[in-house]
Structures are given as C-alpha cells and as structure tokens.
C-alpha positions as CSV (number, residue, x, y, z in Angstrom):
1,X,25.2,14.8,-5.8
2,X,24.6,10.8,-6.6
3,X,25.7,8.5,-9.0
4,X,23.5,5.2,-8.2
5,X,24.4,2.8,-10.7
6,X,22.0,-0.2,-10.7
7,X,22.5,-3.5,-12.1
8,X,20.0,-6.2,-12.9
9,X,20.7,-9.8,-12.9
10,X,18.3,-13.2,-13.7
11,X,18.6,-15.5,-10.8
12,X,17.2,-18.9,-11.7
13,X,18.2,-21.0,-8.9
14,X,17.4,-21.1,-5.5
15,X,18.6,-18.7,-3.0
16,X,23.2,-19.1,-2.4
17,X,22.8,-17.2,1.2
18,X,26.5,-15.8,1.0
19,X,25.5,-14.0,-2.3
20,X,23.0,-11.4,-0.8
21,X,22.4,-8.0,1.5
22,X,18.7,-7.9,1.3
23,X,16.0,-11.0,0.1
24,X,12.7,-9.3,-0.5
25,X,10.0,-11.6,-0.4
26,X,5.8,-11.1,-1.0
27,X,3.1,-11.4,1.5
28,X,-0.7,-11.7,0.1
29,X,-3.2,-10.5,2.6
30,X,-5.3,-12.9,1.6
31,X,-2.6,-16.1,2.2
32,X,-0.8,-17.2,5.5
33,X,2.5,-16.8,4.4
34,X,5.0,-15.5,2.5
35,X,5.8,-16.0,-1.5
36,X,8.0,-18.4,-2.8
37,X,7.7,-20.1,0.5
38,X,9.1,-23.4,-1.0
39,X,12.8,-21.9,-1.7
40,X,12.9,-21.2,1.8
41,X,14.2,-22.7,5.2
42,X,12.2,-23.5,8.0
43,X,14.7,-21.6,10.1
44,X,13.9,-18.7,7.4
45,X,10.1,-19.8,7.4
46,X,9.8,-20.2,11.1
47,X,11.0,-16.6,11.8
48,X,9.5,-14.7,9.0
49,X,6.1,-16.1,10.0
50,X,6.7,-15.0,13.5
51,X,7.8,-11.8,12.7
52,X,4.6,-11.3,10.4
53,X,2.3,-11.9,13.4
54,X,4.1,-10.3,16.0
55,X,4.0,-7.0,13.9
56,X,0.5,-7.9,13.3
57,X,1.7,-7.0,9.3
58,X,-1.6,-6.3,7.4
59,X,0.1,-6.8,4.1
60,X,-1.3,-3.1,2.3
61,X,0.3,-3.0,-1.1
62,X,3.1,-1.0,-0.7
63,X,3.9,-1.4,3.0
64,X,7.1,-3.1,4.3
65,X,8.5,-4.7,6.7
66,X,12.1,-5.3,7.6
67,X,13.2,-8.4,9.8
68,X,16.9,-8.2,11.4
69,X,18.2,-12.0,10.4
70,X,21.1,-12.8,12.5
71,X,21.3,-16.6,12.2
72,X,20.6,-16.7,8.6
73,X,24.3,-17.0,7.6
74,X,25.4,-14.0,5.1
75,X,21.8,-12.5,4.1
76,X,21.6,-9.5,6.4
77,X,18.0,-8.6,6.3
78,X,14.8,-9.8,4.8
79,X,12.1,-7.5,3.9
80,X,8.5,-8.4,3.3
81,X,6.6,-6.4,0.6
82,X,2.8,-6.1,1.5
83,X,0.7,-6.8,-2.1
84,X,-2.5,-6.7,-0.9
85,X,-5.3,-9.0,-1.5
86,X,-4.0,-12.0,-4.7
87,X,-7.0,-10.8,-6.7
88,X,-5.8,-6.8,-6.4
89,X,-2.3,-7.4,-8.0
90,X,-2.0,-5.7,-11.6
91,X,0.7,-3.8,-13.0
92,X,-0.5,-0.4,-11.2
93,X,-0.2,-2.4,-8.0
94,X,3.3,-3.6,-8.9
95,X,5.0,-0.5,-9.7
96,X,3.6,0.8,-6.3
97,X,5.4,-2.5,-4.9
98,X,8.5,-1.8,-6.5
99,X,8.8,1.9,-6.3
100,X,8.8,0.9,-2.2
101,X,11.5,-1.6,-2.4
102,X,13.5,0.9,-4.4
103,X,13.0,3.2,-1.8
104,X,14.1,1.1,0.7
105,X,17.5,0.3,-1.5
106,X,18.3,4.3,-1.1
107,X,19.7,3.5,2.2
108,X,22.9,1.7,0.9
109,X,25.7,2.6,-0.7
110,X,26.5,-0.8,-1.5
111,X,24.0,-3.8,-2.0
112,X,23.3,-6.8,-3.3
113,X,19.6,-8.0,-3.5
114,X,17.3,-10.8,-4.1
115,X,14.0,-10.3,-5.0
116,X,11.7,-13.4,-4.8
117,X,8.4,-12.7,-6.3
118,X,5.9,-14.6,-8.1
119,X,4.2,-12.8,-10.0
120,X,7.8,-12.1,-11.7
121,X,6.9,-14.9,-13.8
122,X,5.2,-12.5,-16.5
123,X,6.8,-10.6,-19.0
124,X,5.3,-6.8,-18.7
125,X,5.1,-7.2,-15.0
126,X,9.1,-8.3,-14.5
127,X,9.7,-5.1,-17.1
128,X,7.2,-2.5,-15.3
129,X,8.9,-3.9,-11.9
130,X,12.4,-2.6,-13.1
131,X,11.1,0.5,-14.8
132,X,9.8,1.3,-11.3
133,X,13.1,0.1,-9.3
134,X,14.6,2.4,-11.4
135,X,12.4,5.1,-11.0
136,X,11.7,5.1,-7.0
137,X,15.5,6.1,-7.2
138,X,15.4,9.3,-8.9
139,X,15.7,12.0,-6.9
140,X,17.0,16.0,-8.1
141,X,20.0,16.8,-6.7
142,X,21.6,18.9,-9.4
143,X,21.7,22.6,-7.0
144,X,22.9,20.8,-4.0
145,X,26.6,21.2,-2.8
146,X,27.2,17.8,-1.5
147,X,30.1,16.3,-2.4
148,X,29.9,13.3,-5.7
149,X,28.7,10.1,-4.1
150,X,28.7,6.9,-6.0
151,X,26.1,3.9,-5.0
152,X,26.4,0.5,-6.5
153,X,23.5,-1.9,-6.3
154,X,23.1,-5.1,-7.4
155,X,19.4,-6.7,-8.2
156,X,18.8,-10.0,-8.9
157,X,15.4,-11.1,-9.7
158,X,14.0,-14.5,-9.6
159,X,12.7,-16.0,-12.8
160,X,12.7,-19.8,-13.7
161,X,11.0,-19.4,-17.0
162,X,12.8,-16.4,-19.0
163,X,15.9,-17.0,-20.9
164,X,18.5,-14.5,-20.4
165,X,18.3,-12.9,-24.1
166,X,14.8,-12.0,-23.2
167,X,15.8,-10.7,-19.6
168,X,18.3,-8.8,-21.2
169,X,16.2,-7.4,-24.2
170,X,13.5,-6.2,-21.1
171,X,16.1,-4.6,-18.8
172,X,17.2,-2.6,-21.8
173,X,13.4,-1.2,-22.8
174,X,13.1,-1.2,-19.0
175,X,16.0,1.2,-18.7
176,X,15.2,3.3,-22.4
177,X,11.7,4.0,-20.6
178,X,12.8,4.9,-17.2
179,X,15.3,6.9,-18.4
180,X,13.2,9.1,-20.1
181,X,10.6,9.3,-17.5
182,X,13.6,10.7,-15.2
183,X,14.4,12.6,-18.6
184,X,11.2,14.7,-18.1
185,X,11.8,14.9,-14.2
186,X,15.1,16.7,-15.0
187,X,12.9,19.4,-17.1
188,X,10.4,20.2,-15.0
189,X,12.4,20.2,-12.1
190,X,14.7,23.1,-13.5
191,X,14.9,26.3,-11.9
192,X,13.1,28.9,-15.0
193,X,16.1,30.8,-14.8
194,X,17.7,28.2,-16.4
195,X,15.3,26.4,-18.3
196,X,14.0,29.0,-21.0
197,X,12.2,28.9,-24.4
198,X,15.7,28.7,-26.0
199,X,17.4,25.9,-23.7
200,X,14.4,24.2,-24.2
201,X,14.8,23.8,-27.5
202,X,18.8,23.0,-27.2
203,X,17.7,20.1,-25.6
204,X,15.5,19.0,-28.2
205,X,18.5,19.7,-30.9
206,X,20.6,17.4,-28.8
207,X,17.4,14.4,-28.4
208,X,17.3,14.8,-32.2
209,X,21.0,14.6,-33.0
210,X,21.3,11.6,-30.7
211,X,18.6,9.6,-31.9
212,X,18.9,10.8,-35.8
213,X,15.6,12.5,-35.8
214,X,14.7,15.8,-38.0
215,X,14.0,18.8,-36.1
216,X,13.2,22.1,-37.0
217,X,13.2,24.7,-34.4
218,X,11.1,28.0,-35.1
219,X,11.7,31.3,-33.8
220,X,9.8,34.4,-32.8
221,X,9.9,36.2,-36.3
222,X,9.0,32.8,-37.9
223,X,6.3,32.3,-35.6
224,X,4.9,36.2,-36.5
225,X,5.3,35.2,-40.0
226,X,3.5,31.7,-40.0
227,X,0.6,33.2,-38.6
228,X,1.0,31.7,-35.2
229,X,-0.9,34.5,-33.5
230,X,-1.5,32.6,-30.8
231,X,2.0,31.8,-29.3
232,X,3.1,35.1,-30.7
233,X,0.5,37.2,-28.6
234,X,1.4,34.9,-25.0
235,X,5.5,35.6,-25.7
236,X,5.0,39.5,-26.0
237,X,5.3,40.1,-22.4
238,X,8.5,38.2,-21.8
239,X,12.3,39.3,-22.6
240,X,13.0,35.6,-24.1
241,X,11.8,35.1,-27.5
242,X,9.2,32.1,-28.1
243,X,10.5,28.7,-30.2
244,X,7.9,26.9,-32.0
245,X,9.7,22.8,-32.0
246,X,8.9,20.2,-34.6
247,X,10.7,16.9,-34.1
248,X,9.5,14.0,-36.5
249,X,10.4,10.1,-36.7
250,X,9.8,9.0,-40.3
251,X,10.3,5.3,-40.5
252,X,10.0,3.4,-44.1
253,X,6.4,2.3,-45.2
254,X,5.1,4.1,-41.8
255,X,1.7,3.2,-41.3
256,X,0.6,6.2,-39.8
257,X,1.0,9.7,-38.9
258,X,0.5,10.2,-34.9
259,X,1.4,14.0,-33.6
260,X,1.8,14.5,-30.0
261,X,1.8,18.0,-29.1
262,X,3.1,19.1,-25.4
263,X,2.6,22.6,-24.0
264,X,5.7,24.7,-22.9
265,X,5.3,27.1,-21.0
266,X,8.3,27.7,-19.5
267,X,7.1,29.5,-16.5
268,X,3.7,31.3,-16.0
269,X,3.1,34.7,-14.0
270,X,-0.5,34.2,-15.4
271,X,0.5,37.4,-17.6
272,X,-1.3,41.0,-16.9
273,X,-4.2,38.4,-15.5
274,X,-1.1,38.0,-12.2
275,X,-1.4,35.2,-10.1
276,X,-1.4,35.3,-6.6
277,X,2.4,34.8,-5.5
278,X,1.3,31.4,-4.2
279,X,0.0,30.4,-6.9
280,X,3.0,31.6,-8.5
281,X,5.3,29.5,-7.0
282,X,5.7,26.0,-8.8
283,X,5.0,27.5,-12.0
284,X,8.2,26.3,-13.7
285,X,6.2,23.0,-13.9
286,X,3.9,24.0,-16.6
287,X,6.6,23.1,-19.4
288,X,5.8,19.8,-18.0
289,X,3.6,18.6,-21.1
290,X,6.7,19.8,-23.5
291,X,8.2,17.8,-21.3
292,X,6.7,14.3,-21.4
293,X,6.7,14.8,-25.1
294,X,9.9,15.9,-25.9
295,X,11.3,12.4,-23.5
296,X,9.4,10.1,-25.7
297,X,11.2,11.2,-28.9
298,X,14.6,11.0,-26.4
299,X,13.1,7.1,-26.7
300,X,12.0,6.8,-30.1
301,X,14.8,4.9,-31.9
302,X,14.7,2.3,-29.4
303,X,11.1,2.3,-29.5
304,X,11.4,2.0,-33.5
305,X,7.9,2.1,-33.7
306,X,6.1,1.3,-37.3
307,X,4.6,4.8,-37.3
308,X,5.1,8.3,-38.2
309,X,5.4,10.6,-34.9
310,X,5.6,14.5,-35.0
311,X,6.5,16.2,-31.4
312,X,5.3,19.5,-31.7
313,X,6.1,21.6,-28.7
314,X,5.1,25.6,-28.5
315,X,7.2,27.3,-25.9
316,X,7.7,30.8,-24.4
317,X,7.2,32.3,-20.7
318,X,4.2,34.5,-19.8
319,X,5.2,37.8,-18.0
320,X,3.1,41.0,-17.4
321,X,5.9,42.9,-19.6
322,X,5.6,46.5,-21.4
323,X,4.5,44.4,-24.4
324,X,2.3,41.6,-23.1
325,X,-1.1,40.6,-24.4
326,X,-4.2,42.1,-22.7
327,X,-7.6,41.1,-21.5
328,X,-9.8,42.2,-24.4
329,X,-7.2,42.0,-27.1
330,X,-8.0,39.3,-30.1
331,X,-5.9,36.9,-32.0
332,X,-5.9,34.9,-34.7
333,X,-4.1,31.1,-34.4
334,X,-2.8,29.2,-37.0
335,X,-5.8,28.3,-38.2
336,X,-7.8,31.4,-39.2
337,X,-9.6,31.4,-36.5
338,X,-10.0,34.9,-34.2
339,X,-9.3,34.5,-30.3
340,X,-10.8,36.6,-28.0
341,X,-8.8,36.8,-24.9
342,X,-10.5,37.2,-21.7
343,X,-7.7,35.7,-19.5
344,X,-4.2,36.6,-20.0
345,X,-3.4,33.4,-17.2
346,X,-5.6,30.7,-19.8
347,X,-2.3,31.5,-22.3
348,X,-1.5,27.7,-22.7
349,X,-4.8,26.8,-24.5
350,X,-3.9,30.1,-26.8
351,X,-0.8,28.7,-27.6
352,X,-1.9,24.9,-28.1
353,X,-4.1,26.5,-30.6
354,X,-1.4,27.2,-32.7
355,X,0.2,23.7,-32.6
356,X,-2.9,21.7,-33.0
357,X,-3.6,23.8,-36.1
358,X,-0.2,22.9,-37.0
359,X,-0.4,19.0,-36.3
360,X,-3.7,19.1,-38.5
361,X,-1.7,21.1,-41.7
362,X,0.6,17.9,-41.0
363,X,-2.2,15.7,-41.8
364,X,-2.0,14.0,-38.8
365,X,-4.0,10.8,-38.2
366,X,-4.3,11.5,-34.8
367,X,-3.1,13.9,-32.5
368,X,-2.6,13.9,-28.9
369,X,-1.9,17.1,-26.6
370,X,-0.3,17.3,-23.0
371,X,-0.8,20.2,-21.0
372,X,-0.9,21.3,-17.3
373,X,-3.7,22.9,-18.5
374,X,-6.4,23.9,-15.8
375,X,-6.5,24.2,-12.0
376,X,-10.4,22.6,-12.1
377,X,-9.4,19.7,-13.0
378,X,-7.1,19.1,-10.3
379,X,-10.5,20.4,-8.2
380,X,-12.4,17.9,-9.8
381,X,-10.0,14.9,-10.1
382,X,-7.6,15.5,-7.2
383,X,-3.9,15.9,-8.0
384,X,-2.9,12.0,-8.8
385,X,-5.0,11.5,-11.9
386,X,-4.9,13.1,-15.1
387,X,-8.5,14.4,-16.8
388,X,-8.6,12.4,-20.6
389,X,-11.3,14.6,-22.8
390,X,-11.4,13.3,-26.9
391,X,-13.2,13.7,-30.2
392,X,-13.1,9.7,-30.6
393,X,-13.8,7.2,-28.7
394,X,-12.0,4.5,-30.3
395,X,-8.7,6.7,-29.4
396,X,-9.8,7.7,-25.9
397,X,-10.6,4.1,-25.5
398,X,-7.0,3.1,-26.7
399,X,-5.0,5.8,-24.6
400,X,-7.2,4.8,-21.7
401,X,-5.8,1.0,-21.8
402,X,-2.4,2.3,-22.4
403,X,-2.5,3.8,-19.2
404,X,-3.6,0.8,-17.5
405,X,-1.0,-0.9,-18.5
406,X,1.4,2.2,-17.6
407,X,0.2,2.4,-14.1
408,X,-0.9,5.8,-14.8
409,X,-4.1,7.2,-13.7
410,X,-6.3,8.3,-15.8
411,X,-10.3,9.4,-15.9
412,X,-12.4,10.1,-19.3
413,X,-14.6,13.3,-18.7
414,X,-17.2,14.4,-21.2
415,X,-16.6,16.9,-24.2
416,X,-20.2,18.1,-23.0
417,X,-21.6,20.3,-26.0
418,X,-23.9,22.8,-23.3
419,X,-20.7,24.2,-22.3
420,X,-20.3,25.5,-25.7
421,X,-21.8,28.5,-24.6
422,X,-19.1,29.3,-22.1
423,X,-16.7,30.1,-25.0
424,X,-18.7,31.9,-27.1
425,X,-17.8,35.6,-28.0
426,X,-19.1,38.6,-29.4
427,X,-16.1,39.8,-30.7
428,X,-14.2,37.0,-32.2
429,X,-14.8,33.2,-33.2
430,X,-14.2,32.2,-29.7
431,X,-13.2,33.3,-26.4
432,X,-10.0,31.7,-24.4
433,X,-12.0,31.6,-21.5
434,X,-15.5,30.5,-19.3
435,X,-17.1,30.4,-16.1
436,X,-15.5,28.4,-12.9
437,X,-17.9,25.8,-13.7
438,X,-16.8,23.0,-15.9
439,X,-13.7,24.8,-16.2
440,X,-11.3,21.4,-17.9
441,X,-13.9,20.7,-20.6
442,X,-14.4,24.3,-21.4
443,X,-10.7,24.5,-22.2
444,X,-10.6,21.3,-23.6
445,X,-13.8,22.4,-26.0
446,X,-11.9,25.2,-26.9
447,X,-9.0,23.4,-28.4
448,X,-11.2,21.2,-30.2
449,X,-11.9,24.3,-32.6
450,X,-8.2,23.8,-34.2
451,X,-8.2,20.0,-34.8
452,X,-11.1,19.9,-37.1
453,X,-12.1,16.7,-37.9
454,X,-9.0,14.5,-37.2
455,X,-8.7,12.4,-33.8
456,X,-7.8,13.8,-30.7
457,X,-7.5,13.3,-27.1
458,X,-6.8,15.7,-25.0
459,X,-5.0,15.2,-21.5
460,X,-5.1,17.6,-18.8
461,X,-2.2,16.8,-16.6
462,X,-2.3,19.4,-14.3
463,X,-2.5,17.3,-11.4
464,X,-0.2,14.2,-11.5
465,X,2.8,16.6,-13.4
466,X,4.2,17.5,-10.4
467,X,3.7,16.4,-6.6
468,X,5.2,19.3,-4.1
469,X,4.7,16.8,-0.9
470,X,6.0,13.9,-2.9
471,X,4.5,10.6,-1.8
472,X,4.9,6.8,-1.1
473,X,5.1,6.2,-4.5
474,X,5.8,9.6,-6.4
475,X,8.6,12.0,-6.4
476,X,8.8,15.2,-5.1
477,X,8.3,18.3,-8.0
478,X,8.3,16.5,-11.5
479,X,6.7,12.6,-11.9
480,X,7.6,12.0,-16.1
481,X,3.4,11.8,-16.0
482,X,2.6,10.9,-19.4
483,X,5.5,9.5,-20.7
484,X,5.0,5.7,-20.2
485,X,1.4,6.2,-21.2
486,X,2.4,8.1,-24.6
487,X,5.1,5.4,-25.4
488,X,2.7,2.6,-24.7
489,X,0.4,4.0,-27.1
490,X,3.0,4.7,-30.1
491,X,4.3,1.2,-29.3
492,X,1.1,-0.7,-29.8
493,X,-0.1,1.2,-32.4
C-alpha cells in the first residue's frame, strides 16, 4: 500500500536552483524552444536545446523527455513536456500533459518540483492541471500485501498573476474534484464480493452523513411495494436483496430540480441470458454509473451549487438463480408501463426504468442517467468516448460543453425514431430488447418511455468506465468517467 501525499505551492519568482528535484518545462512543436525560456540560463538554455535536437524530440502532447543536469547546481533533472502544436492546447490537451508529469512523479518517494508552464496563467487550466496531477497518481492498491509506504511530493507551480487566496481557493475545488473522481475509482474497482447492493448503499449513508445530505435508502420489500417491477424482477435471481438510493441536496430558494440517476449493477452474469465467461469477467464495473453519481453528491457541499440535485441510484446483482427473471416474462416499472423481457443480460435499462420513472414523480427539471449500458456502443464509439443520446437539445448541447471543459469525451448520437420498431412488442408496452443493429439508441429509445416529457440526456458510458490495459493517460480498471462532466454541469447551472 501507498500513502502519496501531494502538496501544492504558488511560485511567483524565478527559479532558487537549491529549492528543486525536478523543473518541468513546455516545448511547442510549432516553436524552437522551450517555455518560459526567459527565466532560464544559457547554461540551462544551451543544454536543453541540445538535448531537444539530439533526441530529435517531436514535442507530441503527452510525450516527455528527461535531461540528466549535472552542472545545474541542486536541480537534478529537467523534464520537457511535449504540448503539441500552440494552436492544439485546450484543457483536454492539458490534463493529458499533466496526467504524464504526474506519472513521471510516481518514481519518487521524495520530491520537490517546479513546473514552469505558460499556459498556467489561466484559471480553469492551472485547476484542471492539478485535478489531473492528482489523478495520474491514483492507482488501487487496496488487496496488495506490500508493506505501508508513504510518498511526499512537493509541486510548485509558476504563476505571476494569481494571488494566493485564489491559488488556494482552486487547489481546494482541485482536490474536492479529484478526490471524488478517485472516489468512484475505489467503487468500481472493488472486488463484487465485497462491493454488494447493501455496501453500496453504506457508502452512500456515510457520503450523506458527511456532507449533511438526506438520504433514503429502499429495500427489496419497499421496492415490491412501490411498484418498482423493474428492479424487483432483475434482483430475483441473486441471494443479496436490491436497494433502491435517493440522496437529495436541497439548498434555500433552489432554482431548480436536476436528478442524476446512475445504474448499479453490482455485478452482471447477464442473468438466465449467461454471458460468455469472458465476457463475464470485468463485470463488477457495471455499478460504475452508480458510481460517478453517488461521488458527485460525496462533492456537493463544496460544490454548494444554487440547485436542487436528487441521486437516484437502483442497485442489485443479476444471477441465473432459482428465482431469476426469464426471457418471456413481463413487468411492469414504476411507471405503469408493461415490460416485455426478451433479454435477461439488457437488466440495466429494466432497472433504469424504474428510477427515471421515479426522478419524473420527483418533478424533476431535468434528469440525467449514467449507465454502462450497451456493448454497441463501445463497437460504434470505441472504448475512450462515451455515446450522449437526449430528448433536448438545449441540455445535450449544455452536457456536451461541460465535457469540453472536463476533458471528457463525449459524441451526440441520434434518438432515431425508425428504430422504434425494434422495441416494439406484442405482448406488453414495450420490449427490453432489439436487433444488433443500432443497438445504444435502441436502449436509449427505450428509456425514453419513462421520462415523459421532462429533459433528459442519456449517457452510455460503457466504454470510457473502465480501461483493462490502462493507458498514457487513463488508469487501469475504473477512470471516475462522468464525474467531472456531471459536476461541471450542476456547477454552471
């Protein structure tokens, strides 16, 4: 196990050489040398340039290159963070930049660092820059059996114009957001076993307690009694009992009602419908909208938004047990409305159904759902980007530039009326299930049957939830997708 404890600190002046480890300094493909050139030494200058051609450094954002600095008194090392092209640089860029550094700092148990940027100069970039130091940290070592081991690094970042209230206000909403991303890691990360309907719910007792929030935590004979059909049918075939959670944040004179709604499934056989065992594997993840959801309201009374927010989050496993739901078998959601199930391993939409009919009894002025919902759109999208599908564009619109500014990926695909057809039954109201084709907007057309005629965007995170390989700039299993989007949103609105 780790304990890396990070500290950020505003340097103003120029660089004291005896103060630092590590100086990382920017190098624009598009310009001959390195940022901040001015605050450096020719000595400093004269080598870095060299070391940049020798290398032949091509400056990709994201790349790095380390350069051994002997006769530069007490700084041991200086590493130069490619940023691509001037023009390329946005906050999607940065993080990638940052989330490398941080990588980098891994190595040391004990560091002090300078980072000498320029585009530190702007206030969401500096923040997003230590959200993502912070982040490209995190790694899950909770199983492991090494022995405790405590890192202490020290960052100082280069700002001329900020005055330290403000530095401090952003490394605290810098820290309050990371922290729940790695918040959301930790859940999807757990081993089922461990993470269940019930503990699930503990934790969002304990998020509730700590930030003074309401919650109300359902359970399996409330769920049968409310009418939840839905959620009721999918935890049949499991031993632990389903939890229907309601968290709310009710400021004074709120000016509206947002509900964000995650899916919980706490791990996901596929049901009598079995998935192959490869498939199988990995399927603790798909609690990984719960997730995301649940970690925003962990933020919420920092956040203090001006709004009302509702975290509703239906959760259960789905096992092929004595008792578990059938192909054929139909269900009624919260709504009224009959459900024809045709796939025992589409249970998440069935559930969702239930908690959007919920978020809608609410009077919710807009709701917004989270689910690792479909394998197409991870075929259609590939596994970094998230599929965004809405009843209003205004709101799509809106999430869409949140996540721009979150350096989250996400793509708009079309609530395409033709496929209509695909969940049409002759039994019931609807079917839980199409074709292959157009599989992400058939699901997400049949949730829009239980949010009537309020707002709602849909987001299929399938994909960027969890990353088995891991990446440059992602960590292996859970990433927190959704989180800095989601609190983006509630913040501006």
């Amino acid at each position: 196990m780790e304990r890396i404890l990070i500290k950020f600190n505003l340097a103003k002046k120029g660089i004291d050489e005896s103060r630092y480890d590590l100086l990382f300094v920017g190098k624009y493909r598009d310009r001959k040398s390195v940022t901040n050139r001015n605050m450096l030494n020719k000595k400093m200058i004269g080598v870095i340039d060299q070391a940049i051609e020798f290398d032949n450094f091509d400056s990709e954002i994201g790349s790095l290159l380390p350069i051994n600095t002997h006769n530069f008194k007490k700084i041991k090392k200086v590493i130069i963070l490619g940023m691509g092209n001037k023009n390329e640089i946005n906050i999607t860029a940065l993080c990638r930049i940052a989330t490398t550094a941080s990588g980098h700092l891994k190595k040391y148990k004990k560091c002090r660092t300078l980072f000498l940027l320029d585009i530190m100069s702007e206030t969401d970039y500096l923040r997003s820059f230590m959200e993502s130091v912070n982040l490209g940290l995190y790694e899950f070592k909770k199983y492991k059996g090494d022995p405790v081991e405590e890192r202490r690094l020290s960052v100082d970042i280069y700002n001329s114009k900020i005055s330290i209230k403000d530095f401090r206000d952003l490394i605290h909403n810098s820290f309050t957001v990371s922290s729940a991303i790695n918040f959301a890691r930790d859940l999807v990360n757990e081993p089922p076993m461990f993470l269940t309907p019930t503990k699930l719910s503990e934790y969002a007792l304990k998020i509730s307690r700590v930030s003074n929030l309401n919650c109300r935590i359902f359970d399996g004979k409330e769920i049968e009694k409310m009418g939840m059909g839905g959620l009721n049918a999918v935890s049949k075939g499991s031993e632990e009992p389903a939890k229907f959670i309601h968290i709310r944040y009710k400021p004074r004179n709120s000016k509206k009602n947002i509900a964000i709604v995650g899916k919980g499934i706490t791990y996901d056989t596929g049901g009598l419908s079995l998935k192959p065992s490869d498939s199988m594997r990995t399927m603790k993840m798909d609690m990984a909208g719960a997730a995301c959801v649940l970690a925003v309201m962990s933020a919420i009374s920092v956040i203090k938004p001006n709004i009302e927010v509702n975290c509703l989050v239906p959760t259960t496993e789905n096992m092929p047990g004595g008792k578990a739901y059938k192909p054929d078998d139909v269900v009624n959601a919260y709504n009224g409305k009959s459900i024809e199930i045709i796939n025992t391993d589409a249970e998440g939409r069935v559930c969702l159904a239930d908690a959007l009919s919920y978020a809608v009894k609410l009077k919710a002025d807009e709701i917004i759902d989270l689910a690792t919902l479909t394998g197409a759109c991870i075929v259609g999208l590939g596994p970094y980007t998230a599929g965004l599908i809405t009843n209003n564009q205004h709101l799509g619109d809106r999430i869409l530039d949140s996540a721009n500014k979150s350096a989250e990926k996400i793509w708009q695909l079309p609530l395409d009326d033709e496929l209509k057809n695909e969940i049409k039954s002759d039994v019931a109201d609807i079917k839980n299930a199409g074709s292959r084709w157009g599989g992400a907007i058939s699901a997400a057309l049949f949730l829009e049957n239980f949010v009537g005629d309020t707002p709602w965007a849909h987001l299929d995170i399938a994909g960027p939830a969890f990353i088995e390989k891991g990446g440059t700039w992602y960590p292996k299993g859970g990433t927190g997708f959704g989180v800095r989007t989601i609190i983006n949103y509630i913040t501006n609105s």
